[in-house]
C-alpha positions in Angstrom: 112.2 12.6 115.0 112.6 13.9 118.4 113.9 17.5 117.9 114.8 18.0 121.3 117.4 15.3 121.6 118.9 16.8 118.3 119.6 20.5 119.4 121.1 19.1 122.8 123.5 16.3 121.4 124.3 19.5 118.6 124.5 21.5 121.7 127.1 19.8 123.7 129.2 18.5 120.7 129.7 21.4 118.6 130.6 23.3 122.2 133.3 20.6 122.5 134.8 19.9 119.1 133.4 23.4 116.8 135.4 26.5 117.2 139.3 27.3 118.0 141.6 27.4 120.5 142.8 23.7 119.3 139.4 22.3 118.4 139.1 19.6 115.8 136.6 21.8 114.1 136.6 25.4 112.9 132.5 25.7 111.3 129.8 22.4 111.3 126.8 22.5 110.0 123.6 20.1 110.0 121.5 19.8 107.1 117.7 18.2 107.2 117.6 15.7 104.1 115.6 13.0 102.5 116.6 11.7 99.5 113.7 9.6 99.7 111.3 12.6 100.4 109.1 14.4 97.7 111.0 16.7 95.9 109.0 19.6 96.9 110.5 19.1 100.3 113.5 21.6 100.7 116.8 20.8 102.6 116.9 22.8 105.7 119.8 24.2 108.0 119.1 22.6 111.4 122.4 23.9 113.1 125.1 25.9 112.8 128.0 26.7 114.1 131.2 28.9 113.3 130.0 29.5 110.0 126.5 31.2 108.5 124.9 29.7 105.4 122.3 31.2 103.6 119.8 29.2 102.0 120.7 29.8 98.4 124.2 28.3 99.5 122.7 25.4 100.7 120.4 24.9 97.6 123.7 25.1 95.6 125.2 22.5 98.4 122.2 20.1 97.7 121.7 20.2 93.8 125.4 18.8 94.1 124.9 16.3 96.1 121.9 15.1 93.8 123.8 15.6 90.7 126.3 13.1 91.8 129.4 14.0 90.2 131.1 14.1 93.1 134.5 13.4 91.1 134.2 15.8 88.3 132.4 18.8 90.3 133.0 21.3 93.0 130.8 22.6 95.7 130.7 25.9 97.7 130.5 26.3 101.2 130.6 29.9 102.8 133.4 31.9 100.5 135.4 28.5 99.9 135.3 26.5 96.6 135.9 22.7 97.4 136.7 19.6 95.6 136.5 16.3 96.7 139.6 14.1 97.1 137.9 11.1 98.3 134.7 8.9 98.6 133.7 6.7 101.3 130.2 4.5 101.3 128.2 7.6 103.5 130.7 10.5 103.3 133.4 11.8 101.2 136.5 14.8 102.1 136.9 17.4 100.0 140.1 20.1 100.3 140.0 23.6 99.5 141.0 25.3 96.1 141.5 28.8 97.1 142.5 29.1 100.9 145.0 31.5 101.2 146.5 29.1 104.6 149.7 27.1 104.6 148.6 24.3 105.9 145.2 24.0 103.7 141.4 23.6 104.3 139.6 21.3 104.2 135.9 19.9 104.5 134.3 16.3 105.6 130.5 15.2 104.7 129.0 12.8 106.9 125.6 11.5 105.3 122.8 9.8 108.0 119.4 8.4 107.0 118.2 12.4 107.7 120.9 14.4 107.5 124.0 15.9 106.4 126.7 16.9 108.7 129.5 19.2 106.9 132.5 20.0 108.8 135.0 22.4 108.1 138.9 22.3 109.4 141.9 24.1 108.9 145.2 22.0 108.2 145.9 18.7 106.6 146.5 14.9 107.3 146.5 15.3 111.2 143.7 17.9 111.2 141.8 15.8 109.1 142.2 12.6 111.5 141.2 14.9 114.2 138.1 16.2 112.3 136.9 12.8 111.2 137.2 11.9 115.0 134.7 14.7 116.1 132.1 13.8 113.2 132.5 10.1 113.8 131.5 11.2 117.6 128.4 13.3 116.4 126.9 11.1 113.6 127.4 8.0 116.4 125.5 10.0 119.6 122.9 11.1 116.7 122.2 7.4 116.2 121.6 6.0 119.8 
């Protein structure tokens, strides 16, 4: 895995598509995982941006992913709790349950062969086409 090539496409997209003024993308973060990997291997944050997780988040973040319950569960990302409203082949959307915005939260989860990508948005349907957009944008310039 060439590291270098991961911080600079990370770089350049989250500088473009992570933050506000009228970005797709309020927070982003990119999680080192192997399902396939011994389970003494940890998850790791490998970027972030927008948003700071602290490891014991992220251990809460994986354990649901491995549980699998991906219906009948929520997860927790920074102070938001989020349940997921639907499930694709390699990611699912999830919407906020206790934003305090009109318009709604909400989250996407992008799995690669490597990693997780979560990205975070504030709004609804359109917000949610713009946010898939941008992660459709990273996960493909991460696989070339």
């Amino acid at each position: 895995m060439d590291w270098g090539f991961i911080h600079k496409v990370w770089d350049k997209w989250a500088s473009l598509c992570v933050g506000s003024s009228g970005r797709p993308l309020k927070a982003a973060i990119l999680i080192n995982y192997d399902p396939t990997g011994p389970s003494r291997l940890l998850s790791t944050i490998v970027e972030q941006e927008g948003i700071k997780v602290t490891p014991i988040e992220l251990s809460q973040f994986i354990d649901f992913i491995k549980c699998n319950n991906l219906r009948t569960e929520s997860f927790i990302i920074g102070p938001n709790q989020y349940v997921v409203t639907s499930i694709h082949e390699n990611w699912f959307c999830a919407r906020c349950m206790n934003t305090s915005k009109p318009a709604g939260e909400g989250a996407i989860v992008m799995q690669t062969a490597t990693f997780f990508l979560v990205a975070l948005y504030d709004g609804s349907i359109g917000s949610a086409s713009r946010a898939m957009f941008a992660v459709d944008q990273f996960v493909w310039q991460l696989n070339r």
